[in-house]
SEBA-417526 format. One record per residue: z, x, y of N, C-alpha, C, O in turn. Coordinates in Angstrom, 2 decimals, always signed. Each point is the difference from the previous one (the first is absolute). Layout:
BEGIN
<<Z, X, Y>, <Z, X, Y>, <Z, X, Y>, <Z, X, Y>>;
...
***
This chain:
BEGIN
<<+17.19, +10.18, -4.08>, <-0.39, -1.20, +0.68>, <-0.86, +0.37, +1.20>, <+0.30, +1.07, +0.54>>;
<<-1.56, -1.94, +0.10>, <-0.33, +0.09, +0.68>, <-0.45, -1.29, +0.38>, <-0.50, -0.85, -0.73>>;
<<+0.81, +0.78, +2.43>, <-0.45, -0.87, +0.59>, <-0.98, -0.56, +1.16>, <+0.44, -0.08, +1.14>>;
<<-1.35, -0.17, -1.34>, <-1.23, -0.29, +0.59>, <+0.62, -1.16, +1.08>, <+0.30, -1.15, -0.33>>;
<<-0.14, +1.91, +2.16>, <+0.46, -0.75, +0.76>, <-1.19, -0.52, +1.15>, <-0.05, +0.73, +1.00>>;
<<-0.67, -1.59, -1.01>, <-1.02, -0.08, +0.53>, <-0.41, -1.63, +0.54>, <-0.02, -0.86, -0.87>>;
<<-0.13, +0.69, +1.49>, <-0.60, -1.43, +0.54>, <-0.84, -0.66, -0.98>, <+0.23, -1.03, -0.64>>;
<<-1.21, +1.75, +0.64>, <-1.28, -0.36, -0.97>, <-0.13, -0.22, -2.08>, <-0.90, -0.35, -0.76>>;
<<+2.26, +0.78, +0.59>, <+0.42, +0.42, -1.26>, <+1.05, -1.24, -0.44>, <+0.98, -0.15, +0.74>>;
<<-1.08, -0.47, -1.54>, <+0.29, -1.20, -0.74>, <+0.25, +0.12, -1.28>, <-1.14, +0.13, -0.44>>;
<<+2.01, -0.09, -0.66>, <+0.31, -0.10, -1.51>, <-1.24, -1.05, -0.67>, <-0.58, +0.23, -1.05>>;
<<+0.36, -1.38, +1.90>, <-0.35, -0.69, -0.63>, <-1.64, +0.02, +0.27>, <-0.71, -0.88, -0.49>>;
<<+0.11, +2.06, +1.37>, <-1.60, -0.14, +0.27>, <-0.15, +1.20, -0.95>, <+0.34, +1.15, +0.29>>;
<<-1.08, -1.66, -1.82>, <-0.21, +0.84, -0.95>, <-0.90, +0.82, +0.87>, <+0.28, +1.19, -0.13>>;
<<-1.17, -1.39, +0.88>, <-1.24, +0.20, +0.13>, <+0.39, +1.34, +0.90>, <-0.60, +1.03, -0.33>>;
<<+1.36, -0.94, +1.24>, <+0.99, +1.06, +0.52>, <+0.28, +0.29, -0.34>, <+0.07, +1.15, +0.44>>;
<<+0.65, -1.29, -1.74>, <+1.01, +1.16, -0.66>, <-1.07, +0.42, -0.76>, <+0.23, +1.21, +0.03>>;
<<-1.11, -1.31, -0.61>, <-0.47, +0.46, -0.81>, <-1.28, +1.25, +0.86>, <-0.54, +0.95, -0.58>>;
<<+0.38, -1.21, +1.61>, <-0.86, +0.55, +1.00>, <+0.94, +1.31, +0.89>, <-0.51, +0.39, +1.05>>;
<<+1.90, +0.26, -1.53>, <+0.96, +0.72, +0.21>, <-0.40, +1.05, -0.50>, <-0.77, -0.28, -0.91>>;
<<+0.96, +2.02, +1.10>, <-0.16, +1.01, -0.46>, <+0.94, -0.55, -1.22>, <+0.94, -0.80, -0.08>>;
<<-1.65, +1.60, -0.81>, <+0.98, +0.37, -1.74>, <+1.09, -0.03, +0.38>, <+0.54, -1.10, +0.00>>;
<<+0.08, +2.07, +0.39>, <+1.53, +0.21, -0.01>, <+0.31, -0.38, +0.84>, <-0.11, +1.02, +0.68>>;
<<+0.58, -1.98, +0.18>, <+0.04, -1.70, +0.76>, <+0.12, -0.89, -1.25>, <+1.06, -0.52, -0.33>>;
<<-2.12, +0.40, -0.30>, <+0.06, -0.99, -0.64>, <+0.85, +0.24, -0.75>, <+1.09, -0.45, +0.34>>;
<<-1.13, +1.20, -1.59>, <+0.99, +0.28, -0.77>, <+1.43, +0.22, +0.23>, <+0.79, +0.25, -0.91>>;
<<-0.52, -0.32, +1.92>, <+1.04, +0.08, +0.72>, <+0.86, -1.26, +0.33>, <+1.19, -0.27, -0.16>>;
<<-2.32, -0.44, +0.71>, <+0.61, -1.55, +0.60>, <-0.39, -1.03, -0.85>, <-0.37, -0.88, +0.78>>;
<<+0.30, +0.66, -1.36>, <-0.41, -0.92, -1.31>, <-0.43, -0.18, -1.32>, <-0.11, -0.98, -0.73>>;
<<-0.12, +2.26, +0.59>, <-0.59, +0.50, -1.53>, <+0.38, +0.92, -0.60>, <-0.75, +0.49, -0.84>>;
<<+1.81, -0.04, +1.02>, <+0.57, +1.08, -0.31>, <+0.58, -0.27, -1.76>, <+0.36, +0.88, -0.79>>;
<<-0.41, -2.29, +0.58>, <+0.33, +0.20, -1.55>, <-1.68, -0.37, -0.88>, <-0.15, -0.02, -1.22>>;
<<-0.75, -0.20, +2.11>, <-1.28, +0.14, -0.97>, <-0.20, +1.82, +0.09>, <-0.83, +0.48, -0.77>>;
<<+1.52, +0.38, +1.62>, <-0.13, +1.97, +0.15>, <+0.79, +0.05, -1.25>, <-0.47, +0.58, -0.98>>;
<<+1.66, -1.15, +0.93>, <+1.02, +0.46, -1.26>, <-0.65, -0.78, -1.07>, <-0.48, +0.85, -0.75>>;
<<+0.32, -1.55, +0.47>, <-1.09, -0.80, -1.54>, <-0.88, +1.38, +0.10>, <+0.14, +0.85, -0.87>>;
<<-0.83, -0.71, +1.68>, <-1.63, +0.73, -0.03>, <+0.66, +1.55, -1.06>, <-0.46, +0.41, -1.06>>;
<<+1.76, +0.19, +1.93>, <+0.51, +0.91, -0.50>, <+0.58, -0.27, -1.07>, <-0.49, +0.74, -0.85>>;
<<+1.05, -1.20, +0.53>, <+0.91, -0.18, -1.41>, <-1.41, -0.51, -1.02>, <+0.36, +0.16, -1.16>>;
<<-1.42, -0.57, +1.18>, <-1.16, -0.29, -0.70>, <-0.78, +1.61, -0.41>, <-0.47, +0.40, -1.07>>;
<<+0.59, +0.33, +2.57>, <-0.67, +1.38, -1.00>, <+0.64, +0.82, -0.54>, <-0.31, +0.52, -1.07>>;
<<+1.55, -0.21, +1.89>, <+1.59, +0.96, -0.22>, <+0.61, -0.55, -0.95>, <+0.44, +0.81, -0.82>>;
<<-0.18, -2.21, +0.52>, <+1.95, -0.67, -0.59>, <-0.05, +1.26, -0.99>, <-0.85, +0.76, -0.46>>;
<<+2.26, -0.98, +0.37>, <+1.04, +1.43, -0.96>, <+1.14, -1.44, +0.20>, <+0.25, -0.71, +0.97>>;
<<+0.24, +0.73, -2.39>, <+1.18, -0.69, -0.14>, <+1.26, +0.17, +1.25>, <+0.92, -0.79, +0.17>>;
<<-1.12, +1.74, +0.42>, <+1.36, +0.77, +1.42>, <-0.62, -0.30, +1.22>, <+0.42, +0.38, +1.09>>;
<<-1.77, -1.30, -1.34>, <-0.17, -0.16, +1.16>, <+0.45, -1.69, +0.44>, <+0.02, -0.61, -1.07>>;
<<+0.31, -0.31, +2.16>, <+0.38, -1.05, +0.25>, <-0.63, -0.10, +1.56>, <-0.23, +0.79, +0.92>>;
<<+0.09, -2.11, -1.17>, <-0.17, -0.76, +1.50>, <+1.18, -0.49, +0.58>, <+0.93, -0.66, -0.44>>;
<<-1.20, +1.16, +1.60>, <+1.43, -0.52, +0.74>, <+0.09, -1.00, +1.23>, <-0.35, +0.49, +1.07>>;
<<+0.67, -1.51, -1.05>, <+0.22, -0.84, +1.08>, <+1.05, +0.13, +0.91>, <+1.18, -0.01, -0.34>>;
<<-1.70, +0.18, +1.86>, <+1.07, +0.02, +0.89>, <-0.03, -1.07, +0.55>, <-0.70, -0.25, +0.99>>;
<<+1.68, -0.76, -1.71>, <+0.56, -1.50, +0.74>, <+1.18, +0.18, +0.92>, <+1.18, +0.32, -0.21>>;
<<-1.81, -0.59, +1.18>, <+1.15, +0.05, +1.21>, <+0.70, -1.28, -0.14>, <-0.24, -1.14, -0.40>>;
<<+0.88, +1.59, +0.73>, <+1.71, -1.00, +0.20>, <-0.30, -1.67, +0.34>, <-1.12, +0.14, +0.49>>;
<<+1.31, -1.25, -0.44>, <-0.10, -1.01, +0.77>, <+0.10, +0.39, +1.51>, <+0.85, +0.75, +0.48>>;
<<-1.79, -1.33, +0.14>, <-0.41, -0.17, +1.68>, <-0.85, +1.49, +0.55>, <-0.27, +0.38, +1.14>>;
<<+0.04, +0.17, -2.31>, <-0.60, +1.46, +0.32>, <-1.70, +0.25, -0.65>, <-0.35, -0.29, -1.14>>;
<<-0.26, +0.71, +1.89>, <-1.60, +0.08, -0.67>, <-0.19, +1.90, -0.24>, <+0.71, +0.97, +0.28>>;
<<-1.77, -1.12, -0.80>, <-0.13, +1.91, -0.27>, <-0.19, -0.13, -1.51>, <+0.47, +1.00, -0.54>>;
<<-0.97, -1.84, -0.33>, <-0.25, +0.20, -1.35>, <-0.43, +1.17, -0.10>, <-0.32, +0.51, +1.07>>;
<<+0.15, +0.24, -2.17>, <-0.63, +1.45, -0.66>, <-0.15, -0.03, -1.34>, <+1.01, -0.19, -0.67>>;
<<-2.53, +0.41, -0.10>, <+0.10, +0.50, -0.98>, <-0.73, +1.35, -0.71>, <-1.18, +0.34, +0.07>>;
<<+2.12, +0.21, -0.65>, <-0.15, +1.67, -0.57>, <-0.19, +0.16, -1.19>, <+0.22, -1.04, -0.63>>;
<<-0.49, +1.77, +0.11>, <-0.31, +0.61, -1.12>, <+1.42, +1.32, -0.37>, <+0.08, +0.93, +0.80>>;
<<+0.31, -0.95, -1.27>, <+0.89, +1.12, +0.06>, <+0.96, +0.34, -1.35>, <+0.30, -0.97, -0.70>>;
<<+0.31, +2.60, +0.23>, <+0.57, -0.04, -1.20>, <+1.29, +1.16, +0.89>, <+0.13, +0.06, +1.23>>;
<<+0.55, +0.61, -2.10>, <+1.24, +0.49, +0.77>, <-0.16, +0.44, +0.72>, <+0.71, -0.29, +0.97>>;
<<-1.77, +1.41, -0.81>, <-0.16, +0.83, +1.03>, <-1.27, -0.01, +1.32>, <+0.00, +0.75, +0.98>>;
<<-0.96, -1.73, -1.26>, <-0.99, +0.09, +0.99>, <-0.01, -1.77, +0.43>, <+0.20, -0.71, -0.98>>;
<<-0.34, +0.22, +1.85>, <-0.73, -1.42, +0.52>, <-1.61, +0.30, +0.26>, <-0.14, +1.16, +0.37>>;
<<-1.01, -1.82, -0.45>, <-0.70, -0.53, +0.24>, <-0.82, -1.29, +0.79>, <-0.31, -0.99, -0.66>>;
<<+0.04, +1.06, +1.86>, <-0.62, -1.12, +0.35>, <-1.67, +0.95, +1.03>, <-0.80, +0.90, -0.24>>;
<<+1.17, -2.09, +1.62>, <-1.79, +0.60, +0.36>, <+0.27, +0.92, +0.87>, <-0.83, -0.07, +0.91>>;
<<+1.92, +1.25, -0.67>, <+0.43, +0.96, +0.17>, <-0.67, +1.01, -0.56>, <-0.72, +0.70, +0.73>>;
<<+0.81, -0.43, -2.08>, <+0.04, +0.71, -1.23>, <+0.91, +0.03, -0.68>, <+0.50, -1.06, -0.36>>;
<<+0.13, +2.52, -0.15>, <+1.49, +0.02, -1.07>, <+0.71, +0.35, +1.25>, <-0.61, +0.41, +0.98>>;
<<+2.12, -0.61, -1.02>, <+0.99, +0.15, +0.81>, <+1.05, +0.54, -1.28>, <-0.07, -0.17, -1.21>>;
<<+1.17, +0.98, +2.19>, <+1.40, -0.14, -1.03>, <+0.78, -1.22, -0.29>, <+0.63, -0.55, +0.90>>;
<<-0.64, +0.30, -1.56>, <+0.98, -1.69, -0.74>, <+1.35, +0.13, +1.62>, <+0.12, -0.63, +1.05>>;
<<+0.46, +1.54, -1.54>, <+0.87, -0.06, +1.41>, <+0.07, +0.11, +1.10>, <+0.87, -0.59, +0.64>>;
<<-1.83, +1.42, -0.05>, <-0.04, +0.23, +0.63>, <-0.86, -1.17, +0.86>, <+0.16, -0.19, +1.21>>;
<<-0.84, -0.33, -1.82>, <-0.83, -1.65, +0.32>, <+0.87, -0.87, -0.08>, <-0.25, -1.00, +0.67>>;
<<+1.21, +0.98, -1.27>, <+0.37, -1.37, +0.14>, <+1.31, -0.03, +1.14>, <+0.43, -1.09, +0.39>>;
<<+0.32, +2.76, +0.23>, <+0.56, +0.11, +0.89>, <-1.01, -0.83, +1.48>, <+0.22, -0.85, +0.86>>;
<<-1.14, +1.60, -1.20>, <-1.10, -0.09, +1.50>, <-0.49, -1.81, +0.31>, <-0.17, -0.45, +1.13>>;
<<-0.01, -0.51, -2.68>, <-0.53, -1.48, +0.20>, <+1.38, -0.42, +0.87>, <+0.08, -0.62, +1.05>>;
<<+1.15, +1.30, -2.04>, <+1.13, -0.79, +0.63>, <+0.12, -0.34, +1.69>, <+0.09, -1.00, +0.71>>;
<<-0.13, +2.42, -0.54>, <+0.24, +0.61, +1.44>, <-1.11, -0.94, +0.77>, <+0.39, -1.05, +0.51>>;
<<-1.44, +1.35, -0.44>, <-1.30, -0.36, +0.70>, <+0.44, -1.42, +0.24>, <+0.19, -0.42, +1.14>>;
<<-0.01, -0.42, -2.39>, <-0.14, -1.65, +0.27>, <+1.33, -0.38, +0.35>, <+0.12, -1.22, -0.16>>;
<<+1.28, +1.93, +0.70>, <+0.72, -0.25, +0.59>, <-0.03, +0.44, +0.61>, <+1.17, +0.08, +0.38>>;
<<-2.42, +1.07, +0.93>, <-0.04, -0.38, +1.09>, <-0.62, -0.41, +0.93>, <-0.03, +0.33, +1.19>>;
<<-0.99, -1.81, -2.37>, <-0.62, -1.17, +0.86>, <+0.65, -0.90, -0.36>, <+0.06, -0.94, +0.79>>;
<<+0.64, +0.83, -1.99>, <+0.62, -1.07, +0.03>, <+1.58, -0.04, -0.35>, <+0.34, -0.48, -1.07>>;
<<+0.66, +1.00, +2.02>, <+1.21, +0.20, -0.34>, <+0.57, -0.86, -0.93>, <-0.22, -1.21, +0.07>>;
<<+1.25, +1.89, -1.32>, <+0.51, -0.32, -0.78>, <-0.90, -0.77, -1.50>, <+0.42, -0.86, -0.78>>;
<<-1.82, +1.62, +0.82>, <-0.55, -0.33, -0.77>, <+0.61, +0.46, -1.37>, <+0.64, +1.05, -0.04>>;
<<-0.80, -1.72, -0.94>, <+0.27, +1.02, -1.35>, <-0.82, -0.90, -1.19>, <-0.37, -1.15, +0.26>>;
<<+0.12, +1.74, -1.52>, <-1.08, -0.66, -0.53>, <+0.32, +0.57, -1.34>, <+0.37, +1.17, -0.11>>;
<<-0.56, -2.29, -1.30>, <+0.39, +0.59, -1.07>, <-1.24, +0.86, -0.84>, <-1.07, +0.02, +0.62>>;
<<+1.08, +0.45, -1.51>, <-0.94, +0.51, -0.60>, <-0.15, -0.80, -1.82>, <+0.70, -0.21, -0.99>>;
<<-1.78, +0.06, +1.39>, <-0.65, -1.24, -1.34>, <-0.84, +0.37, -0.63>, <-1.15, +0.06, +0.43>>;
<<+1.60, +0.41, -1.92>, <-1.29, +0.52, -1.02>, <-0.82, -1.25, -0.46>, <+0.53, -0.89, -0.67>>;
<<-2.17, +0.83, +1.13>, <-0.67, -0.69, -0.34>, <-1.05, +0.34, -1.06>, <-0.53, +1.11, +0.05>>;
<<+0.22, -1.93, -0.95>, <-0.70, +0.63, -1.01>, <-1.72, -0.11, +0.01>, <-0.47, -1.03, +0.47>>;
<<-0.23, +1.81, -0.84>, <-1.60, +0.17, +0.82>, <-0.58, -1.54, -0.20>, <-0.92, -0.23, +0.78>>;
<<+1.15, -0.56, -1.40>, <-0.62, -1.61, -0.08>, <-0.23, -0.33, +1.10>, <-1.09, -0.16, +0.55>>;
<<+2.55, -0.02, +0.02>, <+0.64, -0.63, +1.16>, <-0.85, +0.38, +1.23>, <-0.37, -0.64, +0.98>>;
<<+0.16, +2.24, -1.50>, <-0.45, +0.29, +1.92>, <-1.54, -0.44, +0.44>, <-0.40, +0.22, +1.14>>;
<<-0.58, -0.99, -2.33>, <-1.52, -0.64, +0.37>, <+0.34, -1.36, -0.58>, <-1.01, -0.61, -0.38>>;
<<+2.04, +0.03, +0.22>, <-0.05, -1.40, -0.16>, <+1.15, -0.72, +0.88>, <+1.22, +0.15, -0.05>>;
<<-1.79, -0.76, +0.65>, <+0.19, -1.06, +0.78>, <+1.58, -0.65, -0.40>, <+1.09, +0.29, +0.49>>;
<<-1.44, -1.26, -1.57>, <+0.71, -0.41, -0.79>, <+0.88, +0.63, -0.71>, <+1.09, -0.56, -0.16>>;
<<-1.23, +1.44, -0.25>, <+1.36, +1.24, -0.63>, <+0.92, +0.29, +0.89>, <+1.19, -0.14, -0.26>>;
<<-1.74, +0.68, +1.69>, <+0.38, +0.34, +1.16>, <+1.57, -1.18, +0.62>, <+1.11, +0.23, +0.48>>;
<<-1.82, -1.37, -0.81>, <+1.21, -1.19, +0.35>, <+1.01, +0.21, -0.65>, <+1.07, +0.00, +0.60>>;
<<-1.10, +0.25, -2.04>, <+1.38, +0.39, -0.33>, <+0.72, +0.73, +0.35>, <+0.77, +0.31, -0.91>>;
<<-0.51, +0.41, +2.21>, <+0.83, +0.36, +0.83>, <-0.14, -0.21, +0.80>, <-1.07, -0.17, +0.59>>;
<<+2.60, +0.06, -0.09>, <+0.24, -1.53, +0.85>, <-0.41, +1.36, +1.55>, <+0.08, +1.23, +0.05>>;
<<-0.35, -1.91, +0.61>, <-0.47, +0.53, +1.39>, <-1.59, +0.88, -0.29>, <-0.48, +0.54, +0.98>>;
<<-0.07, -0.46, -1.95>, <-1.42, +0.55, -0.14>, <-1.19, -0.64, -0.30>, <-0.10, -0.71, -1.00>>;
<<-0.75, +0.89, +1.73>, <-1.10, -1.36, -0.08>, <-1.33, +1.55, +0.13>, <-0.30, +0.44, +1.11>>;
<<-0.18, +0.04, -2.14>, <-1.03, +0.81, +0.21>, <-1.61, -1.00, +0.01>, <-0.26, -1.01, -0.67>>;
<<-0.50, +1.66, +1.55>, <-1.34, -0.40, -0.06>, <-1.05, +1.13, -1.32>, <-0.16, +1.22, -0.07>>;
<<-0.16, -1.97, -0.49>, <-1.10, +0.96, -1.16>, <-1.36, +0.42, +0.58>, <-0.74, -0.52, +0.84>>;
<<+0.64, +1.87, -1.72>, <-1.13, +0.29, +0.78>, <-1.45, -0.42, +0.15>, <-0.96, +0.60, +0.48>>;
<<+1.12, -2.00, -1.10>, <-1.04, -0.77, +0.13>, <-0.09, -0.90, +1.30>, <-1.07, -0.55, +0.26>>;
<<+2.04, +0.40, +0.47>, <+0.44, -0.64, +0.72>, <-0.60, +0.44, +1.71>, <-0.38, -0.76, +0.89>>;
<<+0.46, +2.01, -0.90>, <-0.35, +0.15, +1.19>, <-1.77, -0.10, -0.11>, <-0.66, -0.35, -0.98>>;
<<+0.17, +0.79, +2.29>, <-1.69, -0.28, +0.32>, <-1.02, +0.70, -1.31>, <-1.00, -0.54, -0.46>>;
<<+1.40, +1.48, +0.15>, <-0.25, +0.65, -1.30>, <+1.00, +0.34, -0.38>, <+1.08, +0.02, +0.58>>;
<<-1.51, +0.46, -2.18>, <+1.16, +0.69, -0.93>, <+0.72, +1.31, +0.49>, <-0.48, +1.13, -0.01>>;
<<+1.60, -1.47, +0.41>, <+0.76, +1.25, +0.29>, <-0.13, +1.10, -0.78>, <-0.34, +1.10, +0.43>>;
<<+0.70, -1.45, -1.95>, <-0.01, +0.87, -1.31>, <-0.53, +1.36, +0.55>, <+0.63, +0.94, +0.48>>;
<<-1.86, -1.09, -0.68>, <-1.03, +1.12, +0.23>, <+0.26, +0.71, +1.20>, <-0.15, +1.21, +0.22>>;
<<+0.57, -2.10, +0.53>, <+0.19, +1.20, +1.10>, <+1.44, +1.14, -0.09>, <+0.26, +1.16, +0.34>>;
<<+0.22, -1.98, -0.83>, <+1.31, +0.92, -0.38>, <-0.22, +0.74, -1.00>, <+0.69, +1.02, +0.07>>;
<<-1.55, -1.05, -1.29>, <-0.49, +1.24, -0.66>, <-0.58, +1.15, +0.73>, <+0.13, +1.18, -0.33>>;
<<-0.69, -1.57, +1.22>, <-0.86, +0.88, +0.59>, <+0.94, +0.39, +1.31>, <-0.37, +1.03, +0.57>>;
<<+1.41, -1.63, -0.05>, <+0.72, +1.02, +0.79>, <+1.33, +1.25, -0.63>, <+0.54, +1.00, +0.47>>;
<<-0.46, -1.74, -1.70>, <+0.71, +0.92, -0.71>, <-0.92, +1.49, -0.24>, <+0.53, +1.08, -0.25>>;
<<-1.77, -1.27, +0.35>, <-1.08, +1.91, -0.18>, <+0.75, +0.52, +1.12>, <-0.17, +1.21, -0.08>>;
<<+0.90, -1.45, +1.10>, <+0.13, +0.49, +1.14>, <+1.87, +1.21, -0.23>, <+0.68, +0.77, +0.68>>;
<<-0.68, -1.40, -2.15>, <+1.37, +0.23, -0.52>, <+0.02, +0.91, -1.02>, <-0.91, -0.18, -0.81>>;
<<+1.72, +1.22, +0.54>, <-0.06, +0.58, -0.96>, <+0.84, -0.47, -0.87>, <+0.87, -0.77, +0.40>>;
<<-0.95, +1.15, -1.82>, <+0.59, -0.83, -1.18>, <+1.50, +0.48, +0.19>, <+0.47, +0.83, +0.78>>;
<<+0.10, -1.57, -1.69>, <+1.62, +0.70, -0.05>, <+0.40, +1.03, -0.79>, <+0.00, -0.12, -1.23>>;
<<+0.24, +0.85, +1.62>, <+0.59, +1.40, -0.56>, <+1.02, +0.14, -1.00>, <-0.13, +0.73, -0.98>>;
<<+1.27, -1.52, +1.24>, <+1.04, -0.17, -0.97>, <-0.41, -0.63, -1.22>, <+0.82, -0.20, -0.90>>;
***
């Protein structure tokens, strides 16, 4: 998770978010058009998207790419455990007593809008949606990535 704490910075001024370094962006709002982008050149049946839905009254959504042993987001690869010790930790200590389930979403879901609603607390924007097509840009920040090894 990352959070863009700033005066000038708004969820809802595409035109700002979209005007954010790469990994900003992918970070704070697009992080499941990074996991589509990846699971589009990478998918392997072991690989899954993962949703971190925080609890009722808690914010910090996350979405990953990840199979037993590595996570993926605009990081790079991480250890599966060793990442998901560190989200825990981190977002309970801005937001005490956070905790958040983990939700396999299937690649439809993560560029449609409408797919996206069928889980209850997830409302994704497609990457048509913002000022330009996200898509492409997330192909092209994934060159910055090396492929997966496993």
């Amino acid at each position: 998770m990352y959070q863009v704490r700033s005066k000038d910075y708004s969820k809802r001024d595409l035109r700002k978010r979209w005007a954010l370094p790469d990994r900003v962006f992918f970070a704070c709002g697009a992080c499941h058009i990074l996991a589509y982008a990846f699971l589009e050149r990478y998918g392997r049946p072991d690989m899954r998207a993962l949703w971190f839905k925080p609890a009722a009254g808690y914010t910090g959504n996350h979405i990953v790419v990840t199979t037993e042993r590595w996570v993926f987001d605009y990081h790079g690869f991480s250890n599966r455990e060793s990442y998901f010790a560190h989200v825990f930790k981190r977002a309970r200590q801005k937001w005490p007593g956070w905790s958040a389930t983990l939700v396999e979403l299937p690649r439809e879901a993560l560029v449609s809008e409408q797919k996206s609603r069928d889980y209850d607390g997830l409302w994704l924007r497609e990457p048509t949606q913002f000022p330009e097509n996200a898509l492409p840009r997330a192909r092209a920040f994934l060159n910055r990535f090396p492929a997966p090894q496993d």
